[in-house]
N, C-alpha and C positions, 0 to 999 in steps of 0.2 A: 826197626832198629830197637834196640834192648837197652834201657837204660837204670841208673838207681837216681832215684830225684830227691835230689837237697830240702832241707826244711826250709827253705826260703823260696824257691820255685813253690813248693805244694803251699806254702803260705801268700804268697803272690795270685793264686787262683780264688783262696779264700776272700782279700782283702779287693781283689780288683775283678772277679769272676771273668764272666765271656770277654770282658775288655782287657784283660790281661795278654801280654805277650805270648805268655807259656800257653795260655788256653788257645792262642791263634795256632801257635805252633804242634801241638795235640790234637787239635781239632782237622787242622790242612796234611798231616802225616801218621802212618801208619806207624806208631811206637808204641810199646809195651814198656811200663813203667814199673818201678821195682821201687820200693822203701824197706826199711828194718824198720822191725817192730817199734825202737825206741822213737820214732816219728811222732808217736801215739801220746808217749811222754811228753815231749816238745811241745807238740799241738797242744796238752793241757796244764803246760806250764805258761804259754803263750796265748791261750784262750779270750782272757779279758780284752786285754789289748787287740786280739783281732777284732774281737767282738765290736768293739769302737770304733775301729776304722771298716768295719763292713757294714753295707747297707743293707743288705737280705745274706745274715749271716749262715743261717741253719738251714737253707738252699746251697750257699757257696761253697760250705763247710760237705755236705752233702756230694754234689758237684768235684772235687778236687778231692776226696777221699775215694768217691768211684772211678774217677782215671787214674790211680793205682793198685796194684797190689802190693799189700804189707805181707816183709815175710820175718819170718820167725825165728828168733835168735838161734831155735836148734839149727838151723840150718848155714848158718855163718862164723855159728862160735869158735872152730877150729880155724879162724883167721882173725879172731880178736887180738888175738896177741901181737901178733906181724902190724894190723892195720894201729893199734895204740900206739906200738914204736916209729911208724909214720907219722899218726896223726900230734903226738906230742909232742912234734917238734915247730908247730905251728897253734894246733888245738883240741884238747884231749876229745871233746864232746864229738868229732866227726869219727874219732872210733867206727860207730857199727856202719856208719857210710862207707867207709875206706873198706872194712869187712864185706861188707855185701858187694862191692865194685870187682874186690879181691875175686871171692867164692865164684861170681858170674861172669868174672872175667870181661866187662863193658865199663864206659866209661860212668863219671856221675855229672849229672848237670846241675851246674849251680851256679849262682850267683854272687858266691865270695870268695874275693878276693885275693885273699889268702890263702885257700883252696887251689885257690888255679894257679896263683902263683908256687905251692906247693907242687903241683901236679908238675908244671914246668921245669921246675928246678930239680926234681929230685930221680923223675921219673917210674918213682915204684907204684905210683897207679895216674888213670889217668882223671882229670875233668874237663868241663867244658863246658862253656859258657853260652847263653842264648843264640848269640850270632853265631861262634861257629856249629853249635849245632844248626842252625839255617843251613850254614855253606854247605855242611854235610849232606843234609838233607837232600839239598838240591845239587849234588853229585862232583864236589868239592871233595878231594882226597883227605880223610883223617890228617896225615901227617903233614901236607898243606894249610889244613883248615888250623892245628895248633900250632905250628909258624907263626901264621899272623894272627891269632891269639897272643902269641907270647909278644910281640910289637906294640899291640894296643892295651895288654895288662902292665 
């Protein structure tokens, strides 16, 4: 399964590594993971503070950078526009997320919130949440699995 992974999943692997959810869930399933470049920013705006809450950081950090690929604004920019007008109606910074989910046409999994409740509400792209990517996983119909998403967001 193809997905683009939120800065709060790939920071979730940093801060909690192998014992992380996400890394159980990466580890048990064949997925191919996608970020936009500006993850890179993130991660070095948010550096110190992982750095704090990880115990072997520049392993973890290591770790959760090599179960993605980052790709490259040239490759997304011709849906920055469309994904801004999305994402400002909740939160400008998920931009090149909502771009990259756009461009590749698959969901993004993350962990917020706002996000998901975006993704529900609006429907011009989609996301998804740990659990139901599980359902998914384990052969849970998409449009099932964001039903009861949208019950327990």
């Amino acid at each position: 399964m193809n997905l683009v992974v939120d800065s709060n999943i790939l920071f979730s692997l940093i801060v909690s590594g192998k014992r992380s959810k996400a890394f159980e869930i990466i580890e048990g399933y064949d997925l191919n993971l996608f970020a936009p470049e500006e993850i890179i920013l993130e991660f070095k705006r948010h550096k110190e503070k992982l750095h704090r809450f990880s115990k072997d950081f520049e392993y973890r950090t290591f770790l959760a950078f090599s179960l993605i690929r980052v790709i490259p604004l040239e490759f997304y920019t011709d849906k920055i526009k469309e994904a801004y007008e999305i994402a400002s109606k909740f939160d400008e910074k998920d931009t090149p997320f909502i771009a990259l989910s756009l461009k590749l046409n698959v969901p993004i999994w993350t962990g917020d919130k706002a996000m998901l409740r975006a993704s529900l509400e609006s429907g011009e792209f989609r996301a998804i949440d740990s659990k139901a990517l599980m359902e998914i996983l384990n052969g849970k119909e998409l449009e099932k699995a964001m039903e009861e998403m949208k019950e327990r967001i």
